[in-house]
C-alpha positions in Angstrom: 55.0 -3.9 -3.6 52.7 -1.9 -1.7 49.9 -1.7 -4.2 49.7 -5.6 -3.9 49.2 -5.0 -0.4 46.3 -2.6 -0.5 42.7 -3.7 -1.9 41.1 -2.8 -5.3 39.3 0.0 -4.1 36.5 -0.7 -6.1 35.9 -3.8 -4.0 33.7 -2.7 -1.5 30.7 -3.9 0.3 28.7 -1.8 -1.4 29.6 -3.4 -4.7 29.1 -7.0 -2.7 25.6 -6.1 -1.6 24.3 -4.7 -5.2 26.1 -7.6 -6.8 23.7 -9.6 -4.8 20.7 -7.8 -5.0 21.1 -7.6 -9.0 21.2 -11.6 -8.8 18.1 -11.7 -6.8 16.2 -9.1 -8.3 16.9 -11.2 -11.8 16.2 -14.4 -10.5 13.0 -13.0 -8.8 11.9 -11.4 -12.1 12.1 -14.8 -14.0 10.9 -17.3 -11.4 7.6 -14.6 -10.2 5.2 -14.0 -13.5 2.8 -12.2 -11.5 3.2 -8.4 -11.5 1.5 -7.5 -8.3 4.3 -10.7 -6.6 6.8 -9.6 -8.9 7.0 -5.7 -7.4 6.1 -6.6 -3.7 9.2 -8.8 -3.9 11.3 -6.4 -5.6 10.5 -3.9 -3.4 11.7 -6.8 -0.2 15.2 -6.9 -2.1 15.4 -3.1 -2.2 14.5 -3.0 1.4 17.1 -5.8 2.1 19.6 -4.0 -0.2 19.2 -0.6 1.9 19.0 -2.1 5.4 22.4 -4.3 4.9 24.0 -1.2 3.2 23.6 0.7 6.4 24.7 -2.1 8.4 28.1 -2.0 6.9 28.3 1.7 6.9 27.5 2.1 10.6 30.3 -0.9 10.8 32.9 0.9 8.9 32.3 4.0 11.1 32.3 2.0 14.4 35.5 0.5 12.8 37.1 3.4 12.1 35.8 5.0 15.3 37.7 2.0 17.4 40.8 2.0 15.5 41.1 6.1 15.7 40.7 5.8 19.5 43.0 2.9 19.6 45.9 4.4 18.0 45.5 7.4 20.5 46.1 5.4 23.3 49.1 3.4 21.7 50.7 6.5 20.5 49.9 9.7 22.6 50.7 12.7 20.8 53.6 14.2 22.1 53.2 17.9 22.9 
């Protein structure tokens, strides 16, 4: 019962953000024919691909951060 509770732990946003890239980066490479256009954009969807991958990691620490600091003031630790 449990596992149906917890997510696939492939499914992350990692895999959410590369999913997209990979569809831009292919639609990119068939709509641009010129190589010089072709990279520069390709090189934008790499940049885009790093920036919101480091968005989501900083949000996953901040996350974890809040919910860690949280849980310390619900349940003190009794000594």
């Amino acid at each position: 019962m449990l596992s149906m509770l917890m997510p696939a732990p492939q499914l992350t946003p990692d895999l959410f953000i590369d999913t997209l890239c990979s569809t831009k980066r292919h639609l990119t490479n068939k709509i641009i024919t010129d190589p010089v256009l072709n990279k520069a954009a390709n090189d934008f969807i790499t940049a885009q691909s790093v920036f919101a991958k480091t968005m989501t990691a900083n949000y996953v620490s901040i996350s974890k951060y809040y919910m860690d600091s949280m849980t310390n003031l619900w349940f003190p630790k009794k000594d």
